[in-house]
C-alpha positions as CSV (number, residue, x, y, z in Angstrom):
1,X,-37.3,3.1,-12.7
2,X,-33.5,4.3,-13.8
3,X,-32.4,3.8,-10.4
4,X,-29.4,2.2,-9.9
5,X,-29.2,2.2,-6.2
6,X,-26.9,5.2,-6.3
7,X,-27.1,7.6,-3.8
8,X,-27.0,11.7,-4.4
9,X,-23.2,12.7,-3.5
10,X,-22.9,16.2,-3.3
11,X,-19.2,16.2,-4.4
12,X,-17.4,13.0,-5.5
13,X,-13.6,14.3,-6.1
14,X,-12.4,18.5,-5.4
15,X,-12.2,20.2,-8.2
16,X,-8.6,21.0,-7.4
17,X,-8.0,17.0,-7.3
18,X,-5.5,16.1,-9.9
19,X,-7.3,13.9,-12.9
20,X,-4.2,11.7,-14.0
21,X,-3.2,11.1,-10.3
22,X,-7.0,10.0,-9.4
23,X,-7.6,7.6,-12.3
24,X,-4.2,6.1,-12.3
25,X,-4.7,4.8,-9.2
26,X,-8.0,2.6,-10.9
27,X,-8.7,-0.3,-12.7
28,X,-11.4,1.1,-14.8
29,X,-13.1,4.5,-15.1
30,X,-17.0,5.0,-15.2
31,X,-17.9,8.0,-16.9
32,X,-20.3,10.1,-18.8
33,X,-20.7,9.6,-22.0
34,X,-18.2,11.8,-23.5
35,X,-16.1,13.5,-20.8
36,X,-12.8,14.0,-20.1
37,X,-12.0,11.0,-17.2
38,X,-12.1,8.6,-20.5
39,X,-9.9,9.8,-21.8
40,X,-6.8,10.6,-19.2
41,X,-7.8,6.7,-18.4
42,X,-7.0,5.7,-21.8
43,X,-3.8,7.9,-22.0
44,X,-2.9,6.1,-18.8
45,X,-3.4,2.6,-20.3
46,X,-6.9,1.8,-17.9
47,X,-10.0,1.2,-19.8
48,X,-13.0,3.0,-19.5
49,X,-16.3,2.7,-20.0
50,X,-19.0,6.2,-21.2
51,X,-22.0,4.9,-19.4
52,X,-25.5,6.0,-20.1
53,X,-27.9,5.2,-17.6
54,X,-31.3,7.3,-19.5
55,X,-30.0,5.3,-22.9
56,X,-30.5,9.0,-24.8
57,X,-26.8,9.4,-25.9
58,X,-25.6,8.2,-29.3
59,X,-22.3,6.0,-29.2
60,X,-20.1,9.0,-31.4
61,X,-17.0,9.5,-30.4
62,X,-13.2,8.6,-31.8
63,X,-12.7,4.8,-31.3
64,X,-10.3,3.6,-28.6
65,X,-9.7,-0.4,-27.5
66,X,-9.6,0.7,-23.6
67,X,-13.0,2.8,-24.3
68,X,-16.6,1.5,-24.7
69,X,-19.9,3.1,-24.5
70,X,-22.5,1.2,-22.8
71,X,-26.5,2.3,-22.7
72,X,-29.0,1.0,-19.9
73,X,-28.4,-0.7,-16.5
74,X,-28.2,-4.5,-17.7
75,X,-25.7,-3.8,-20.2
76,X,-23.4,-2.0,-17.4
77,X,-23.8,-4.9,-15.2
78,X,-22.9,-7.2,-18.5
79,X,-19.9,-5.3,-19.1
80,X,-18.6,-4.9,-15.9
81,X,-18.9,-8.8,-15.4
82,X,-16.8,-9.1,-18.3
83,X,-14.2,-6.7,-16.7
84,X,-14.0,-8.4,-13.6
85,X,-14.0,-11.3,-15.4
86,X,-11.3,-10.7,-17.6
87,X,-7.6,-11.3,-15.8
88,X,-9.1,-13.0,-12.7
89,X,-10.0,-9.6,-11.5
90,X,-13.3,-10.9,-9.8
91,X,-11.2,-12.7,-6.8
92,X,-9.4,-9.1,-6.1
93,X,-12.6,-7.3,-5.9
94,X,-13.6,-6.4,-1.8
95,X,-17.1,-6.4,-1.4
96,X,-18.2,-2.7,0.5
């Protein structure tokens, strides 16, 4: 199926959490295609990635060279490979 081994979470950040203090504390934000996390993480100089898992979404939106839009679960696990890739990032990643 679609699953990506993700489990429900009822409520991943408060709605009172501060956006720009949140993401600048990443290395790369994983969003929905076309909200607003992509693009504080762009304003903040992290890249970002509009992922769609149900490959339904067209890729329209302004262009940005921190932000991508990737459809279907093998191209998420292509990208992100690249990103960790990219600046030896791979060797800082903890496994959880």
């Amino acid at each position: 199926g679609s699953d990506i081994g993700m489990k429900e979470v009822d409520v991943l950040v408060s709605p009172d959490a501060n956006m720009y203090s949140l993401i600048s504390g990443c290395d790369l934000a994983l969003v929905i295609p076309y909200s607003s996390p992509a693009h504080v993480a762009t304003s903040l100089g992290r890249p970002a990635i509009y992922y769609d898992p149900a490959m339904t979404a067209w890729p329209v939106f302004a262009k940005h060279p921190l932000l991508i839009f990737v459809a279907g679960r093998e191209n998420l696990i292509k990208s992100l490979s690249q990103f960790l890739d990219a600046e030896g990032r791979r060797a800082r990643v903890q496994q959880v």
